[in-house]
N, C-alpha and C positions, 0 to 999 in steps of 0.2 A: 504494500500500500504506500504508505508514507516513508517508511525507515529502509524498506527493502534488506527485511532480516530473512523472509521467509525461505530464500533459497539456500541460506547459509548452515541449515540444522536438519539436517534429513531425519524421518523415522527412528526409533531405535527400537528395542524389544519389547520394551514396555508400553507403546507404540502399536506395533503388529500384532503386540499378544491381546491388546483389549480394540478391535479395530473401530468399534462401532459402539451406536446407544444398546442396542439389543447385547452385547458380550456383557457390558459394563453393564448392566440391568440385572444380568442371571448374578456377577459376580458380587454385587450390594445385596440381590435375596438369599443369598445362599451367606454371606460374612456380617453384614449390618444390613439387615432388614429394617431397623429404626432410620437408617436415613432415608428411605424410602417411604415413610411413613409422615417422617417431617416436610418432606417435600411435596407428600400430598396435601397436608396440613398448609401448608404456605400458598400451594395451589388452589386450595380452596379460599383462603383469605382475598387473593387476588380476582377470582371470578365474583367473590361476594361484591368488590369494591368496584371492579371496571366491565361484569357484564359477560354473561354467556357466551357472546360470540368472539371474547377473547380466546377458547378456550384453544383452537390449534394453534395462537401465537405462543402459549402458556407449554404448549406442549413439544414444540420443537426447540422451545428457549430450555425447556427442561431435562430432554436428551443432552444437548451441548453439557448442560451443568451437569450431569450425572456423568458422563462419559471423561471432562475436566477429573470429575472429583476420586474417580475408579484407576485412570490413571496417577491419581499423584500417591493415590493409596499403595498401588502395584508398585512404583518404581520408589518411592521412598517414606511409604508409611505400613501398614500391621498386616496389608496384602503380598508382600513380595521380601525380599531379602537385605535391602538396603537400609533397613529403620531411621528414620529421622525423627527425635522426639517433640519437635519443631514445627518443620515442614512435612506436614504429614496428614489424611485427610480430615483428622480431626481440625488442623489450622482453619480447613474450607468452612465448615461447621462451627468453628468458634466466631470467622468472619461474616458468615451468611446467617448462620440460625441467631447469635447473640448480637454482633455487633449492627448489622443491617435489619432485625428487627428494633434493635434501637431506632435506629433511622426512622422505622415506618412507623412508630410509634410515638414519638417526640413531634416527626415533622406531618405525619398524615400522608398517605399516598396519596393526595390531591397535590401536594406538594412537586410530584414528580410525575412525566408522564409515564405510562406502564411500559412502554419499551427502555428507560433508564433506568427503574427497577428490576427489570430483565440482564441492564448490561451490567448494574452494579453485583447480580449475582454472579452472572459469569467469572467476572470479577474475579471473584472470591475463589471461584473454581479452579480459573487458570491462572492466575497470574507468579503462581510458585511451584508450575509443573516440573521444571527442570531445577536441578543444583548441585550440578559436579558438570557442568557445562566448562573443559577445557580451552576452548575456542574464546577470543573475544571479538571486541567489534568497536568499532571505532566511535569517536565520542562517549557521552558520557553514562550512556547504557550499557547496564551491566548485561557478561552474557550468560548469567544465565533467565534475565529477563527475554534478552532479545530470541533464546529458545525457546523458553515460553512463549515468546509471540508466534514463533514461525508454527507452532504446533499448534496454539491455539485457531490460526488460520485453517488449518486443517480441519480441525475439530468442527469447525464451523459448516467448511464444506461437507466435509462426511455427513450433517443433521441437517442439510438441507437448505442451505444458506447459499446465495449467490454472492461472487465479489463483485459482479454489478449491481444487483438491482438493489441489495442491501448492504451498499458500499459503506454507510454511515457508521453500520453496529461492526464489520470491520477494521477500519478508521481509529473505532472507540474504543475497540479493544486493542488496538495497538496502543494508542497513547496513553491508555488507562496501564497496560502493563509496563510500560517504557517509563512512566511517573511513577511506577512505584516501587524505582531502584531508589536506594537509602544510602546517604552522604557517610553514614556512618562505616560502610563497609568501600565506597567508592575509589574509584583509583586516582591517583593524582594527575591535575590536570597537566595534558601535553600540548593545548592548543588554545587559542583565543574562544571558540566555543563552550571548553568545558572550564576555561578557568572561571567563566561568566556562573558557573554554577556554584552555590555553595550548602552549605552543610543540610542535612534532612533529607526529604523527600524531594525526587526532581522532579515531580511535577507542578513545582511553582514557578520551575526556571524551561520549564518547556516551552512557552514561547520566545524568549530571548534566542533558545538554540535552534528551535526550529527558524526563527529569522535570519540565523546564518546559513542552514542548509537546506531550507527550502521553504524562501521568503514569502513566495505564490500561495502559503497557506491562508495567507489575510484576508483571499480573495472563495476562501472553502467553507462554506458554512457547517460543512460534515467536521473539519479538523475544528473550528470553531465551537463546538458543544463538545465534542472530544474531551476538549482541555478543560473544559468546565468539569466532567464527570473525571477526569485523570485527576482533578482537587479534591473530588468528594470520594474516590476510591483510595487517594490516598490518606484519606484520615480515617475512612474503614481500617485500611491495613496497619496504623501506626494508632489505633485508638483505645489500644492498650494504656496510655497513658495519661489517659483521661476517665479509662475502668474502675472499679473497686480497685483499693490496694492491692487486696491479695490474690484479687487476677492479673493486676500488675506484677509482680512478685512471682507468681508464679510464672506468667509468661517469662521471666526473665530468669529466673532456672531453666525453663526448657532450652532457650535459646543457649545459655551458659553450657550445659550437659551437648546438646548439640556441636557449637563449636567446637569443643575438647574431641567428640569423636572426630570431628573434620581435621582438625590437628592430632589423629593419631594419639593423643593424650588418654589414659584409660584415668576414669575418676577416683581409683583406687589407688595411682600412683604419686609419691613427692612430686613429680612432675605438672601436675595439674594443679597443684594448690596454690601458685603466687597467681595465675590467670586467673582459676576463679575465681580469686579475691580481689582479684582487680575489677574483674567484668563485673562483679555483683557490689561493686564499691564504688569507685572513681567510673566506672563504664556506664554504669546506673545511671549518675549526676550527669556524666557528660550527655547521656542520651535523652534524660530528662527535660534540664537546661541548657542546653546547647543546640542538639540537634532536630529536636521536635520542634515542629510548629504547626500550628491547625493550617489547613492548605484552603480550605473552602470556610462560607461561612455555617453549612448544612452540619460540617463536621467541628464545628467549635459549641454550635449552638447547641448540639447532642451531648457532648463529649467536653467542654470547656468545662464545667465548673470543679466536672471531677477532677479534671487536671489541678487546681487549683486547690482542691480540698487535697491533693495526694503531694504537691511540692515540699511541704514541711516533712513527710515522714518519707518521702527518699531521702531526704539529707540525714535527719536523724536515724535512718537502718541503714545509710552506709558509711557514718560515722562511727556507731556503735559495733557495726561490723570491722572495721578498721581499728578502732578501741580492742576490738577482742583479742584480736590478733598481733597487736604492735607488740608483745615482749616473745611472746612465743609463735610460732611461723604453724602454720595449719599444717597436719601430717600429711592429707589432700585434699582433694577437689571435693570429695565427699563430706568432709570435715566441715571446708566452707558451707556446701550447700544448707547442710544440717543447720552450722548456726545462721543462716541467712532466713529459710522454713522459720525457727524459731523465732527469728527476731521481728521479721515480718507477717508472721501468723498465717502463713499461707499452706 
């Protein structure tokens, strides 16, 4: 579409093994039959609100999201061999069933039309299909978003989606996943485009880059709501920080336990215990303060005050976490995690 990621990432196993909606259907009733259940649940809320003859848009948009969400299960969550404690299909479900019913409840699905309710689930589905993506790509998207996209294109096609006629929710799903690379893991900038970016979420800085590399966007009213929904998707994906504490807290163990396996770190080892106590300390504040920032006003007005009611006790749990540890060094990773659990009640 716009980025021209999609030829860069071909298929892979997890890919061929689940091809379609119908694979990924038998393999959610046969493993979690519940998210099948929620989905019909969500389905039903949506026809109550916008009307019967929604219901074959409800249901090709619901293939894509199940097929999304069976894939990231297979390749790195409780369906396949790769575990991710993370990125994993529960992530899809903590973003679609919890955090975007937020949305639909705070702001009212009058608030949005039913096709952006549609893309923000997809969202949710695809946007963290891949992540051991070797390859990168230039500017300031990471690759394993911009696999994600090329796959999610696919996805699209497979359920029925044309990249002509429904050029728009193509478009939206590339930007939407392309915004929701995070400063906090990003590479240092090599060029004028991505120095122009900084810390967070790039979806607040997607228009400045896109106006270096393809300035004609001004003139698209498809890329033009795009960037609207790549703001509201990324305060989905980052609205952990505006949660309860202790699903703040706990999101951030998971992610902590995750990196260590990506770094080869086993949580059992000396080796793991100065990072987790950095990540669950000084990573915490830097992530909090630093690199969050509500991207839309749909995802402040949901998710703002929590943030504000949570700023005092990051500081105080990773000060006290720091306290714990400053005369005697955590034996490991595991050590920290325990008093982190403890100290934040998660």
């Amino acid at each position: 579409m716009i980025l021209g990621y999609s030829s860069l990432f071909p298929p892979d196993a997890s890919e061929r093994a689940l091809p379609d909606a119908a694979a990924a259907r038998a393999l959610m009733a046969e493993r979690r039959p519940d998210i099948l259940e929620w989905m019909q649940q969500r389905r039903q809320r949506l026809l109550e609100h916008f009307g019967s003859d929604v219901a074959p848009t409800l249901d090709r948009a619901g293939d894509a999201f199940l097929l999304g969400l069976a894939r990231l299960g297979l390749r790195h969550g409780s369906f396949g061999n790769d575990f991710h404690v993370y990125h994993n299909e529960n992530h899809v479900l903590e973003i679609a069933g919890r955090r975007l019913r937020a949305y639909e409840r705070v702001l009212g699905y009058a608030a949005l039309p039913l096709n952006d309710w549609l893309k923000l689930a997809l969202f949710a589905a695809c946007h963290d299909l891949r992540q051991r993506e070797p390859i990168d790509v230039p500017g300031p998207v990471g690759g394993n978003e911009a696999a994600s996209i090329a796959e999610t294109m696919r996805i699209l096609d497979t359920c029925g989606y044309s990249r002509e006629h429904d050029r728009a929710l193509y478009v939206a799903m590339e930007l939407m996943i392309a915004g929701s690379t995070f400063g906090m893991f990003a590479k240092p900038p090599s060029n004028s485009a991505e120095a122009a970016v900084g810390g967070g979420a790039l979806a607040r800085h997607l228009p400045g880059w896109l106006d270096q590399i393809a300035p004609e966007w001004r003139q698209d009213p498809a890329v033009d709501r795009a960037l609207i929904l790549a703001r509201i998707a990324a305060d989905l994906d980052t609205a952990n920080a505006g949660e309860s504490f202790p699903e703040l807290a706990d999101s951030a163990i998971r992610l902590c336990g995750e990196r260590e396996m990506r770094e080869r770190r086993s949580l059992d080892s000396p080796a793991s215990a100065l990072p987790c106590l950095s990540f669950l300390s000084n990573g915490q504040e830097r992530y909090f303060f630093e690199l969050h920032h509500f991207s839309s006003r749909e995802g402040e007005h949901v998710f703002g005050a929590g943030k504000i009611a949570n700023a005092p006790r990051v500081r105080a749990v990773s000060a006290a976490l720091r306290a714990q540890f400053a005369t005697e060094a955590p034996a490991n990773g595991n050590a920290v995690i325990a008093a982190y659990r403890q100290l934040s009640g998660s």
